[in-house]
N, C-alpha and C positions, 0 to 999 in steps of 0.2 A: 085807761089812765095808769100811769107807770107807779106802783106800789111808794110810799113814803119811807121802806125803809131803805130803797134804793139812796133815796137825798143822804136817807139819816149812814149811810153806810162811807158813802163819799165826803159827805161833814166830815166825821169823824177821821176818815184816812188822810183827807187835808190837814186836819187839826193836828193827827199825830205828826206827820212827814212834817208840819213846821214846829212842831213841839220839840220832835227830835233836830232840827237846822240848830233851833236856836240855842241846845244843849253842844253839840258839837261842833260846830261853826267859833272861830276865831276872828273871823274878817267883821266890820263893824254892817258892813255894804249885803251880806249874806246875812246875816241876824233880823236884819232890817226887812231883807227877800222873806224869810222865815215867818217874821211876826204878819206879815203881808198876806201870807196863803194860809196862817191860821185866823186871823180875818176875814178872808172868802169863805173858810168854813163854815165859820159863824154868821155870817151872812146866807151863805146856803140854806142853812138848818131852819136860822128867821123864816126867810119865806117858804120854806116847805112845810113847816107847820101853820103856816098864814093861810096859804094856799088849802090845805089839808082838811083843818079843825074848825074855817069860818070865811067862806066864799065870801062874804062881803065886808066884812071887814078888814081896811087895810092896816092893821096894827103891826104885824109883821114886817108887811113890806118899809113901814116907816122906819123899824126901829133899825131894817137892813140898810135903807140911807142912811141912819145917824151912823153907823157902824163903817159903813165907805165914807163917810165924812169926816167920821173922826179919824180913819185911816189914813188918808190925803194929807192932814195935817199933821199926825204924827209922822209923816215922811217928810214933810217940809221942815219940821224941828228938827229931825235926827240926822238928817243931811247934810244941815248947816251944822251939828256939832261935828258927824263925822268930817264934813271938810276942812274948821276949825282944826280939828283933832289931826289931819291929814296935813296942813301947813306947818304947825309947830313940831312934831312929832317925826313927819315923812312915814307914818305909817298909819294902814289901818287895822291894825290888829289890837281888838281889845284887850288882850294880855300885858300888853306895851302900855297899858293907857292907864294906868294906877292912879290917878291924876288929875284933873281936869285943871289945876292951876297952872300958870306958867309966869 
C-alpha cells in the first residue's frame, strides 16, 4: 500500500502550484485553471484520508463529490462572467476589469 503521505505531499504541491496561479496569473481563463487544480487538491487529500483512516466508510469520498461538484459549477458561473467580461471589455485580464458595471 503506497504510504499516505505520498497523497498528502501531492495535495499539497497541487494546492500550492494553484495557490501560487491564482496570485500571479492576470488572465481571468488562468485563475479559473488555478482555482481548478487547487480543487483536485483538495479532493485528493478527501479521499486519502477516507481511504486511509476508515475503509468503510464513504465520508470522504462524498465530500470529494461535493467538491467536483461544486467545482463544475463554479466554472459554469465564472465562464459566463469571464465571457460577459470578454464582449464588453475585449479583454480578459482582471487588472482591466475594475468593474463589473457597464
Amino acid at each position: 500500500m503506497i504510504p499516505i503521505e505520498n497523497f498528502l505531499v501531492l495535495s499539497a504541491l497541487l494546492f500550492a502550484i494553484g495557490f501560487y496561479g491564482v496570485l500571479a496569473r492576470r488572465s481571468a481563463i488562468l485563475i479559473l485553471m488555478s482555482v481548478e487544480i487547487m480543487l483536485a487538491g483538495v479532493a485528493i487529500n478527501f479521499i486519502a484520508f477516507a481511504s486511509y483512516l476508515d475503509h468503510d466508510a464513504f465520508s470522504g469520498l462524498v465530500f470529494a463529490l461535493f467538491v467536483i461538484t461544486v467545482a463544475a459549477a463554479e466554472v459554469g458561473l465564472a465562464l459566463g462572467v469571464v465571457l460577459r467580461l470578454f464582449r464588453e471589455r475585449r479583454t480578459a485580464n482582471v487588472d482591466e476589469a475594475n468593474s463589473l458595471k457597464w
